[in-house]
NURO-744764 format. One line per 10 residues: number of its first residue (from 1); for each residue x, y, z of N, C-alpha, C. Coordinates in nm, 3 decimals, always signed. Layout:
BEGIN
NUM> X:Y:Z:X:Y:Z:X:Y:Z; ...
This chain:
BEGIN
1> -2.726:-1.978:-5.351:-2.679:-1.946:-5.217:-2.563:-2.036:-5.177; -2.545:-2.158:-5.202:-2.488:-2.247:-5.183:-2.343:-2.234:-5.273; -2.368:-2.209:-5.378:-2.204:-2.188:-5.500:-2.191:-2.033:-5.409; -2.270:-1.934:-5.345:-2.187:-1.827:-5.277:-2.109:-1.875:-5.192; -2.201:-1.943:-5.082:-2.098:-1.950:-4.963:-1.951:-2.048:-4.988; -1.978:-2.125:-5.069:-1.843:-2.207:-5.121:-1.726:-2.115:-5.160; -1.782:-1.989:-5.225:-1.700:-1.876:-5.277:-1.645:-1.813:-5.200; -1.726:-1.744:-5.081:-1.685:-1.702:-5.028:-1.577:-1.798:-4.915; -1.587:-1.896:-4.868:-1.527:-2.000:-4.765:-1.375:-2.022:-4.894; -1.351:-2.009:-5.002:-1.275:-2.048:-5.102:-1.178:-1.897:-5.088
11> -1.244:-1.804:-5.109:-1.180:-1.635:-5.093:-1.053:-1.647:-4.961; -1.189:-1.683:-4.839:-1.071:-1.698:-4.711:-0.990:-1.757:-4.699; -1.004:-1.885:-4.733:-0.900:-2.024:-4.779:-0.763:-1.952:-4.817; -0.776:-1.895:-4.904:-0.659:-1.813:-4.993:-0.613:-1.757:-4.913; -0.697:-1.614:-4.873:-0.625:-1.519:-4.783:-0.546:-1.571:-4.713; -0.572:-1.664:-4.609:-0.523:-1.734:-4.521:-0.367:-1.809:-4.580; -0.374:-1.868:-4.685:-0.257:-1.904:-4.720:-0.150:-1.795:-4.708; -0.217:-1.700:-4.750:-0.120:-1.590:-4.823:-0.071:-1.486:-4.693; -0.158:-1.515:-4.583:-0.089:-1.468:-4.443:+0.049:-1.511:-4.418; +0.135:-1.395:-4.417:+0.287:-1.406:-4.336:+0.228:-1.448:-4.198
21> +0.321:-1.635:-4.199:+0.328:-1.675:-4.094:+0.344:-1.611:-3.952; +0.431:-1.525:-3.964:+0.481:-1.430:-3.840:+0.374:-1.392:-3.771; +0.217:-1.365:-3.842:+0.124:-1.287:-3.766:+0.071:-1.372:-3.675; +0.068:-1.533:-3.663:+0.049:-1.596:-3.589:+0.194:-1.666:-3.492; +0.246:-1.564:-3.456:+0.375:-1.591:-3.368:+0.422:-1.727:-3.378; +0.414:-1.843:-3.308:+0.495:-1.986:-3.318:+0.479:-1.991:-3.425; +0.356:-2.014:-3.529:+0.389:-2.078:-3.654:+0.504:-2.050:-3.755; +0.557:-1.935:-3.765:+0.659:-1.876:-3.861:+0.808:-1.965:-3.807; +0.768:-2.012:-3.659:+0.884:-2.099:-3.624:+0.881:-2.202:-3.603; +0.760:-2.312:-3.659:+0.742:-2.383:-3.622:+0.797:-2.476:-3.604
31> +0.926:-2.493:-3.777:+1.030:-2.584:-3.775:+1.145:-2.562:-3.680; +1.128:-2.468:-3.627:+1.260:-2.455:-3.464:+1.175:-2.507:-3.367; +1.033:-2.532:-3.327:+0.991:-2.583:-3.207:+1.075:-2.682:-3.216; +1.057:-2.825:-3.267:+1.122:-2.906:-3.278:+1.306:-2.924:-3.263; +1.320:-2.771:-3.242:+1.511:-2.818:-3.285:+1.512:-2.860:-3.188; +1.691:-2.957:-3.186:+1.721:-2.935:-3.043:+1.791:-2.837:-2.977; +1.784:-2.864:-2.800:+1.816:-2.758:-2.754:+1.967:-2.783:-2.710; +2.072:-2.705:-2.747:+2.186:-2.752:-2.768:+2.341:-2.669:-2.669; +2.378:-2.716:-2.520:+2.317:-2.873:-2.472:+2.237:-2.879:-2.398; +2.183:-2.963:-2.356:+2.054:-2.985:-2.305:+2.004:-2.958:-2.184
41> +1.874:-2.918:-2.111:+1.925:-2.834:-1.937:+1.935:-2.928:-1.892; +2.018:-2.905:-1.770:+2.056:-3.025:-1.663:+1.903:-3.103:-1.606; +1.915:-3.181:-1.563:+1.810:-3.241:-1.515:+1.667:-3.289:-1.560; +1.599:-3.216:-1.496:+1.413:-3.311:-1.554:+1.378:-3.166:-1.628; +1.323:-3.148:-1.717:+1.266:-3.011:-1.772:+1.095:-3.006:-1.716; +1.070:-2.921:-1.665:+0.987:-2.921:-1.577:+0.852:-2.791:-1.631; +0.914:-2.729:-1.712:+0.873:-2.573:-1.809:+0.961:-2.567:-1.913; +0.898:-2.525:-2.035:+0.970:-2.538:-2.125:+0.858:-2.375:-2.239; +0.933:-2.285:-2.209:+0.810:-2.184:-2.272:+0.902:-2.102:-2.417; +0.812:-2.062:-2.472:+0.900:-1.993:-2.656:+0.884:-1.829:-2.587
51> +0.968:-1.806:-2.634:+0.966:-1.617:-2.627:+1.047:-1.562:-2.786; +0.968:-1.402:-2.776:+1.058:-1.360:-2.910:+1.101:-1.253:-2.826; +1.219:-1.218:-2.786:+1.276:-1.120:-2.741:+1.259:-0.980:-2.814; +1.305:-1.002:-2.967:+1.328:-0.954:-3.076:+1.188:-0.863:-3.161; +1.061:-0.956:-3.118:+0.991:-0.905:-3.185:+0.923:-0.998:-3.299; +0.804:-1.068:-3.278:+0.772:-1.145:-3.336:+0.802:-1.138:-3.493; +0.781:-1.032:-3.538:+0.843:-1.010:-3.676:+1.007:-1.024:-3.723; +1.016:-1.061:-3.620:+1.202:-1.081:-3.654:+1.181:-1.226:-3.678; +1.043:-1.304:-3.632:+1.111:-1.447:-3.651:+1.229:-1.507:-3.601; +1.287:-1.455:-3.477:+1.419:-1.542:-3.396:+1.324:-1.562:-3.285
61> +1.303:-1.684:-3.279:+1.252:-1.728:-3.152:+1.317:-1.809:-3.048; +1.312:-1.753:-2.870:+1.390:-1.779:-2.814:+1.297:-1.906:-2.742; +1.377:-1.972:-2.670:+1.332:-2.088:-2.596:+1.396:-2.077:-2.431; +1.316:-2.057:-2.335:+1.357:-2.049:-2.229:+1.297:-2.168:-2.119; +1.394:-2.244:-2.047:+1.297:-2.410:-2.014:+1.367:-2.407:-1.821; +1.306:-2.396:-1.740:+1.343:-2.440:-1.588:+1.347:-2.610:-1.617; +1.446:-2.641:-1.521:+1.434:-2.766:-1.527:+1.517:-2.769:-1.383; +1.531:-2.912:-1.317:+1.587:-2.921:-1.160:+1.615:-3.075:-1.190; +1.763:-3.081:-1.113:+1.844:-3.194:-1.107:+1.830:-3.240:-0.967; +1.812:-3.368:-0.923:+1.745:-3.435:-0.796:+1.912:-3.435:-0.726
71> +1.914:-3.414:-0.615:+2.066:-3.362:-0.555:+2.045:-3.500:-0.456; +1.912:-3.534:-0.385:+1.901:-3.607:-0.233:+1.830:-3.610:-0.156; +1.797:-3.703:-0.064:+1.665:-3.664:+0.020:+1.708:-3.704:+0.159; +1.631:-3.633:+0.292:+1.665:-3.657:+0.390:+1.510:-3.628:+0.476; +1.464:-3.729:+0.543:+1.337:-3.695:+0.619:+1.260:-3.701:+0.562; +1.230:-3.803:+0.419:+1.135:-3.767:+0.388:+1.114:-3.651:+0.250; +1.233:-3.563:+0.249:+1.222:-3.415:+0.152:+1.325:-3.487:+0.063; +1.246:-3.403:-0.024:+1.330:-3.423:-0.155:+1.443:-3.248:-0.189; +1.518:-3.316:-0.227:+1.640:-3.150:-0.249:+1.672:-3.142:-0.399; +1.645:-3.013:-0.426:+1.693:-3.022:-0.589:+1.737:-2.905:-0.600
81> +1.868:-2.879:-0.761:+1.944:-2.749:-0.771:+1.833:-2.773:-0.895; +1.796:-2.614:-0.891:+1.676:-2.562:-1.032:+1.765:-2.498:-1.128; +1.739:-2.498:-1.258:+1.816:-2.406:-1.315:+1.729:-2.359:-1.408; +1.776:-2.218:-1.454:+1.682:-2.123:-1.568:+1.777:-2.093:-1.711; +1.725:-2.192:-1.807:+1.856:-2.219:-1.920:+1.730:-2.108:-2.032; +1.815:-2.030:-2.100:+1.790:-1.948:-2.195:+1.860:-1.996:-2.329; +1.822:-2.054:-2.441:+1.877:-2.039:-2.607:+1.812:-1.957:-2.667; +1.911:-1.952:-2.772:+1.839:-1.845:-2.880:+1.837:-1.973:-2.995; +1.794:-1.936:-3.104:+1.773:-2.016:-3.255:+1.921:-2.007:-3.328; +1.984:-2.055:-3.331:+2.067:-2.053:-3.452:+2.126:-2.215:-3.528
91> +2.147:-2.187:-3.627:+2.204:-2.287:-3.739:+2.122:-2.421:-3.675; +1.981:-2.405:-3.708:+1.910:-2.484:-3.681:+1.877:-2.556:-3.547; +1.939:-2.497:-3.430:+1.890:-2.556:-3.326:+1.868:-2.413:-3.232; +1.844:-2.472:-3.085:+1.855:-2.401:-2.949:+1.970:-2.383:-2.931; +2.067:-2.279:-2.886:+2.223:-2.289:-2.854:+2.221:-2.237:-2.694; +2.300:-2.245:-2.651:+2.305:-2.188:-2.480:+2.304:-2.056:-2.483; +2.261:-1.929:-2.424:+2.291:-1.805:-2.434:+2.258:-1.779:-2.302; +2.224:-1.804:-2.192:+2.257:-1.771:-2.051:+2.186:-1.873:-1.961; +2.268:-1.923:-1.857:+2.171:-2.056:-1.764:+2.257:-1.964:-1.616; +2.124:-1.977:-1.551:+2.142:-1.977:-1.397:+2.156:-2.097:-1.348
101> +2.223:-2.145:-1.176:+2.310:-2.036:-1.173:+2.457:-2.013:-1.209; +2.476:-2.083:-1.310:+2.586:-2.088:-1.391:+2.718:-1.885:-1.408; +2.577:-1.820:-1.464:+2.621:-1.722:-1.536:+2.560:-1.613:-1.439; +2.466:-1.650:-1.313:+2.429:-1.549:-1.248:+2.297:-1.570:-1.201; +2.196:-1.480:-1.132:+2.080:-1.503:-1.045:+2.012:-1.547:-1.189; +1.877:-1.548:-1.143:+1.811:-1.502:-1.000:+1.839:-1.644:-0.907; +1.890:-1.791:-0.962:+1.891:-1.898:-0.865:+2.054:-1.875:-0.806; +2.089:-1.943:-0.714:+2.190:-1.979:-0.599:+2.214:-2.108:-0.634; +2.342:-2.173:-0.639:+2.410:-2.293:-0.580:+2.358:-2.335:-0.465; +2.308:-2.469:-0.469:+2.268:-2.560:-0.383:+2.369:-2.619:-0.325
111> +2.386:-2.619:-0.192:+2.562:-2.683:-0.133:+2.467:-2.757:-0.065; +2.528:-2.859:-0.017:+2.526:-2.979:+0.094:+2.576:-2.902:+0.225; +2.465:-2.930:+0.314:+2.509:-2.839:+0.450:+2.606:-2.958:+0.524; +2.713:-2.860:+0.614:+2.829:-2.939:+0.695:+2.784:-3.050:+0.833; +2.816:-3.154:+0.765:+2.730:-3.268:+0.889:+2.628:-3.285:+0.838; +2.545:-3.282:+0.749:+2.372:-3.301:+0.726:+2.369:-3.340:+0.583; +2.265:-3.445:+0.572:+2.205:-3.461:+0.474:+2.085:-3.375:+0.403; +2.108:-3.246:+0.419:+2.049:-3.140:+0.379:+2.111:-3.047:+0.284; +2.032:-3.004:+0.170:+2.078:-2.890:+0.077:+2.007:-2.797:+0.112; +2.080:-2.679:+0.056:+2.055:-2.529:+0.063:+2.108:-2.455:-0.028
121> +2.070:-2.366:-0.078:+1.859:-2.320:-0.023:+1.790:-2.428:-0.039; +1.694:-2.432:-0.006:+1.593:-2.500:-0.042:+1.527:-2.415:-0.170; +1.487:-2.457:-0.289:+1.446:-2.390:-0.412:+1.319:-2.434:-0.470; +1.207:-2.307:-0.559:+1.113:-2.338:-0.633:+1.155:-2.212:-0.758; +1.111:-2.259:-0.837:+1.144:-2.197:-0.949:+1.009:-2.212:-1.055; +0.964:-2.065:-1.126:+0.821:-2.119:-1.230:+0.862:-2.000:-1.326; +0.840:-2.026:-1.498:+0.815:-1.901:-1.533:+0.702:-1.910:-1.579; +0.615:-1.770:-1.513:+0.535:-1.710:-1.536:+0.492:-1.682:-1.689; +0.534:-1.618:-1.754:+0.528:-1.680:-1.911:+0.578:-1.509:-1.995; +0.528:-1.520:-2.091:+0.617:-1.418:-2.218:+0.481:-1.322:-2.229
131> +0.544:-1.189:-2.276:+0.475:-1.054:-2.308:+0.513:-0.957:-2.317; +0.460:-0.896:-2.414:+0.502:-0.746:-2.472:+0.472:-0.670:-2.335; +0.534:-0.650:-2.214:+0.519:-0.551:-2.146:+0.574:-0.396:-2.148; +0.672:-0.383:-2.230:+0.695:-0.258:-2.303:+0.616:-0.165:-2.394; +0.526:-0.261:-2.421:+0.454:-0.184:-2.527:+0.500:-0.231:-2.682; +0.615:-0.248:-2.724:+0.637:-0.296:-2.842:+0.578:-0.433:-2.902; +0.698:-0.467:-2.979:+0.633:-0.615:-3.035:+0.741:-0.712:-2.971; +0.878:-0.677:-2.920:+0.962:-0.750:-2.855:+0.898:-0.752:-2.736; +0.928:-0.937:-2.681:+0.846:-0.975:-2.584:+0.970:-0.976:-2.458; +0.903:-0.978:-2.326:+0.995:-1.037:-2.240:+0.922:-1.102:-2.129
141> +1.015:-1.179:-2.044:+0.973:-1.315:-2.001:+0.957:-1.266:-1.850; +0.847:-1.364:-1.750:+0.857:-1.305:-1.615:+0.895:-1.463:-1.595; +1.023:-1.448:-1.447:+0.994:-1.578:-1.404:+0.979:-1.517:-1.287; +0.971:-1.609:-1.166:+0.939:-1.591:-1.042:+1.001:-1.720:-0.918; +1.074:-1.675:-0.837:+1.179:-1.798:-0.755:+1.180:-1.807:-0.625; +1.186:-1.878:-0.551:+1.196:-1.874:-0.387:+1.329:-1.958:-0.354; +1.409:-1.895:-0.291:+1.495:-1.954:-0.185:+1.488:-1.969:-0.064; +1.579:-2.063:+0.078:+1.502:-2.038:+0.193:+1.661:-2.167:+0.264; +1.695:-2.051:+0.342:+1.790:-2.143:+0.394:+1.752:-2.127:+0.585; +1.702:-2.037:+0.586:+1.689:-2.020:+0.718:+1.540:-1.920:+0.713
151> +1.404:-1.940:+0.846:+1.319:-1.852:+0.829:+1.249:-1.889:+0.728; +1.153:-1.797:+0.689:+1.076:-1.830:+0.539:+1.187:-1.767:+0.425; +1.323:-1.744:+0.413:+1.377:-1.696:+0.275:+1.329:-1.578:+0.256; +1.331:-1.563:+0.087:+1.305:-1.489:+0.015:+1.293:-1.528:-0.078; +1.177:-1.436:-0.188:+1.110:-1.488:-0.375:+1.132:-1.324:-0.410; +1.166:-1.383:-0.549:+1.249:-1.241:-0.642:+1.140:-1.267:-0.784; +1.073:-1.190:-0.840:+1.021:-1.180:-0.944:+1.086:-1.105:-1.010; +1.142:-1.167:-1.161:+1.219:-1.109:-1.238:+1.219:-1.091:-1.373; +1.199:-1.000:-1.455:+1.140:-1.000:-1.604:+1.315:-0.972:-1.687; +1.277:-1.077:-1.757:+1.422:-1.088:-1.883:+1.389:-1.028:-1.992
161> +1.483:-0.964:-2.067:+1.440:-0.872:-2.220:+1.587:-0.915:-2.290; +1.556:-0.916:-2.401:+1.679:-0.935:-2.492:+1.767:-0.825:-2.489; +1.936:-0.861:-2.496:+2.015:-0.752:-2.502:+2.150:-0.762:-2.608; +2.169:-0.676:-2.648:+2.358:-0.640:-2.696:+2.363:-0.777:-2.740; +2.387:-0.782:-2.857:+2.468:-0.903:-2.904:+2.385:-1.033:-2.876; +2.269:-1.052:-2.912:+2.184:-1.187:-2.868:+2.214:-1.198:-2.738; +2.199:-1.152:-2.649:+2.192:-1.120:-2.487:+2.081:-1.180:-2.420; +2.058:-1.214:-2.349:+2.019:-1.202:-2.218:+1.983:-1.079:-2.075; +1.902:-1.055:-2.071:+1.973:-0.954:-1.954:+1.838:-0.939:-1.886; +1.858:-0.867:-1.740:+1.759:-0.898:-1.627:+1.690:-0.745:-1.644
171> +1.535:-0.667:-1.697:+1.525:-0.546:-1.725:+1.513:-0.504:-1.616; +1.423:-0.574:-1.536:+1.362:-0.541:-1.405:+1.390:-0.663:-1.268; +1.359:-0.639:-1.176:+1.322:-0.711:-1.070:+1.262:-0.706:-0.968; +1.238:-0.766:-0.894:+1.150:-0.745:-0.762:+1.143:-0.849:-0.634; +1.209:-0.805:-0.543:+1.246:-0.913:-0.420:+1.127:-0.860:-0.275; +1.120:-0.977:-0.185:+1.036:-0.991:-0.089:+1.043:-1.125:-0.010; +1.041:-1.042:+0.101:+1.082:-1.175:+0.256:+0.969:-1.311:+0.226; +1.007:-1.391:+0.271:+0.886:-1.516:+0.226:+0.804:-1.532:+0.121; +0.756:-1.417:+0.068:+0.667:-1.504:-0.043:+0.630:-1.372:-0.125; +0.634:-1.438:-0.286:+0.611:-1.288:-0.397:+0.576:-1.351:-0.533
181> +0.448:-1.349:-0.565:+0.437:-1.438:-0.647:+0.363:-1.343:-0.782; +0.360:-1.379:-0.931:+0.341:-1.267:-1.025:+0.221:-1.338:-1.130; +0.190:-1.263:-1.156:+0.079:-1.301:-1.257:+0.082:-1.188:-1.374; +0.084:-1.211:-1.503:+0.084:-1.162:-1.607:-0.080:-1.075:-1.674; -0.090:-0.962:-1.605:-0.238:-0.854:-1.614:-0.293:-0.915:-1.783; -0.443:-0.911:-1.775:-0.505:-0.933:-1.917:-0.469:-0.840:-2.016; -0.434:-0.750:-1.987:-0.408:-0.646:-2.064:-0.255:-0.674:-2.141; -0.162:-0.789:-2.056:-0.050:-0.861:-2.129:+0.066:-0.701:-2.130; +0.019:-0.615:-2.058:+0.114:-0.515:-2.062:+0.162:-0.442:-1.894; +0.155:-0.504:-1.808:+0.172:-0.530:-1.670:+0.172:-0.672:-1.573
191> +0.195:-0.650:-1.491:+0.221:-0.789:-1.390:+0.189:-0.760:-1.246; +0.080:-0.798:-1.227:+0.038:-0.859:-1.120:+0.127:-0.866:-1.003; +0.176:-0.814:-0.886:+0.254:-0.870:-0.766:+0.165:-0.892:-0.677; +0.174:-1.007:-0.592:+0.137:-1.037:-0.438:+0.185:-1.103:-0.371; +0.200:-1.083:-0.236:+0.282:-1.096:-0.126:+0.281:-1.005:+0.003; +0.317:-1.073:+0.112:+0.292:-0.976:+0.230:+0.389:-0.856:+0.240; +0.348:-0.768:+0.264:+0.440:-0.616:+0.248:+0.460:-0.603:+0.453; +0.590:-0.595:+0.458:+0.686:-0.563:+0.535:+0.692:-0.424:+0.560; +0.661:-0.351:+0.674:+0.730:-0.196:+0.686:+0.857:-0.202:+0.758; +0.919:-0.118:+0.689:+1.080:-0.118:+0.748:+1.124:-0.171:+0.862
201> +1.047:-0.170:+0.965:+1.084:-0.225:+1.106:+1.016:-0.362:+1.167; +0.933:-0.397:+1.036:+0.816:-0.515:+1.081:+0.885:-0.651:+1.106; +0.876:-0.746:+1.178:+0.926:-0.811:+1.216:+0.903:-0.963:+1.113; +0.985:-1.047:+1.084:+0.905:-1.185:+0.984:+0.793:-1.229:+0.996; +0.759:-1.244:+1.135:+0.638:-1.309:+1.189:+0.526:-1.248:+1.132; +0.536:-1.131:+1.136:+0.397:-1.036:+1.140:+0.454:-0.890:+1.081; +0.400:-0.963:+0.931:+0.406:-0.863:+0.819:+0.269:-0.745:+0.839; +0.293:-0.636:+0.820:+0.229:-0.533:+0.809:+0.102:-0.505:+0.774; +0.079:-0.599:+0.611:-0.014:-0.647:+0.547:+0.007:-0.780:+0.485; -0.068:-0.925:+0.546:-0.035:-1.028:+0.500:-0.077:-1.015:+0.378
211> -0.217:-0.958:+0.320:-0.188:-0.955:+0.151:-0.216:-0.866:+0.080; -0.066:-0.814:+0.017:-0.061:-0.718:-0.054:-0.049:-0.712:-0.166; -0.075:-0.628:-0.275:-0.034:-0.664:-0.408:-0.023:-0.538:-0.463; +0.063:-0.543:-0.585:+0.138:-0.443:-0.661:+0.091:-0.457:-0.794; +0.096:-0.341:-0.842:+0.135:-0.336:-1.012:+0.317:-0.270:-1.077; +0.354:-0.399:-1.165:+0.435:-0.348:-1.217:+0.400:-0.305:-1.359; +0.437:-0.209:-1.388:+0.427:-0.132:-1.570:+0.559:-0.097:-1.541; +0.573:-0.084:-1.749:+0.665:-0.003:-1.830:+0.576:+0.098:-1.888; +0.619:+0.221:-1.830:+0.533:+0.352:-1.921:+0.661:+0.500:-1.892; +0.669:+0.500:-2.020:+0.691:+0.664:-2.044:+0.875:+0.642:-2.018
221> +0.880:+0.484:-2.026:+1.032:+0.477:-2.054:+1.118:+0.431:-1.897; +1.020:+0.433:-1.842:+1.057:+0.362:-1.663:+0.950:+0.239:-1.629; +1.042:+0.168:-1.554:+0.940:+0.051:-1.473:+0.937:+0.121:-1.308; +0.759:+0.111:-1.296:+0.707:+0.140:-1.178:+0.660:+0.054:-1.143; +0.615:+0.018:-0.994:+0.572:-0.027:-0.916:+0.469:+0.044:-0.839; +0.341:+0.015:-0.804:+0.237:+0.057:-0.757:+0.151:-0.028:-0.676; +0.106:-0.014:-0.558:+0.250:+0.086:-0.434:+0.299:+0.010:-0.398; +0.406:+0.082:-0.382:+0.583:+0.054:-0.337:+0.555:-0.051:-0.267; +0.483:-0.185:-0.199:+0.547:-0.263:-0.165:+0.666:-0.345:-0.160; +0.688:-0.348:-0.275:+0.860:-0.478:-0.248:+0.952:-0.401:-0.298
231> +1.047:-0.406:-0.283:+1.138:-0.391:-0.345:+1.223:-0.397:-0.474; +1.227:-0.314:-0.561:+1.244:-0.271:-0.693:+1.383:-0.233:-0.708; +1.422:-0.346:-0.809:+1.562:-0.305:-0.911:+1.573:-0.299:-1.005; +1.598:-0.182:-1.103:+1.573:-0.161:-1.236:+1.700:-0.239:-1.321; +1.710:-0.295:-1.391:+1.823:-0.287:-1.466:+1.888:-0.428:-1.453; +1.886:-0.463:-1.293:+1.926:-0.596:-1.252:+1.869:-0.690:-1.125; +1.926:-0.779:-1.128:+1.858:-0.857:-1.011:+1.963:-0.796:-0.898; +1.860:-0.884:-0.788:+1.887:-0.817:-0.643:+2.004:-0.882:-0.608; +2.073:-0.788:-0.540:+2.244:-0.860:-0.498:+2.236:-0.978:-0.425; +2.307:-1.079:-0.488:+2.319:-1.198:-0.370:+2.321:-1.172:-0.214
């Protein structure tokens, strides 16, 4: 009984070697965790998450990291510009392939307000994390952001997919007055929205329904939203 189970524990041993790395996603890249990321995001790195845009079987693994540079403090608050830096893998490291808000949303330039030791917006920035929400094996990323210069602002939930030419690009989005926050469904093929839903004429104070929540899917070749609470942009983020 004993020379079996050795046999058998010896059989798996093997198999296991002989597994293409790829089926366990990071490992096939493991020697790029380590690259560097080339150049480096501004400030404190605060999130630092792997995505395969491509498709875990492609083995190009992307690296997408928030990080926020300390601008100043006044009263007590602390002010910081966030940024959302995207590389891809090549010739052994991380290379730059799109940083907000450098190249575009979903973050804003932080200015120093006139007379005040105050910045604006005021900013939070998180990503939510990586998933095949298409259905394929190429993954894409949710992050999720709040600005707020006046009032409670506004938070934009926004899912990135690889594009054209080692790209970047925004597939979907989703904006809402004060607060919109996302969670990635168990099913790893939808996202979670919640936040207070606004009817067209509702005033900031007193949202319609303080808590509401949505489903976003990709099915049948469109991103929906269910129900229509927030506001939905296919293709790109919401206009400055």
């Amino acid at each position: 009984m004993l020379e079996s189970r050795r046999a058998i524990a010896a059989t798996i041993a093997a198999a296991l070697v002989c597994v293409p790395s790829t089926i366990f996603g990071a490992g096939s890249a493991s020697a790029q965790t380590n690259a560097p990321m080339v150049p480096k995001p501004p400030g404190t790195i605060a999130q630092s998450v792997f995505v395969f845009f491509n498709g875990v079987a492609s083995n190009a693994q992307w690296r997408a990291v928030a990080s926020k540079q300390h601008l100043g403090a006044s009263h007590g608050r602390q002010f910081y510009q966030w940024y959302l830096t995207f590389y891809g893998s090549r010739q052994q490291a991380y290379r730059l392939r799109y940083q907000s808000p450098a190249d575009g949303g979903p973050l804003a330039r932080v200015v120093k307000g006139n007379g005040t030791d105050m910045w604006f917006p005021v900013q939070e920035l998180r990503i939510v994390g990586a998933a095949s929400l298409t259905g394929e094996s190429a993954q894409q990323l949710v992050v999720q952001s709040h600005e707020m210069a006046a009032d409670c602002g506004s938070a934009t939930v926004a899912v990135f997919a690889g594009g054209p030419g080692a790209s970047v690009i925004p597939a979907v989005s989703v904006t809402n007055p004060c607060e919109l926050t996302a969670t990635i469904a168990p099913d790893r093929q939808s996202v979670v929205l919640r936040g207070p839903y606004y009817s067209p004429n509702a005033p900031m104070c007193c949202p319609t329904k303080p808590r509401a929540s949505a489903v976003l899917r990709y099915r049948s070749g469109q991103w929906t939203e269910s129900p229509n609470y927030f506001k939905l942009y296919v293709g790109h983020l919401p206009p400055a």
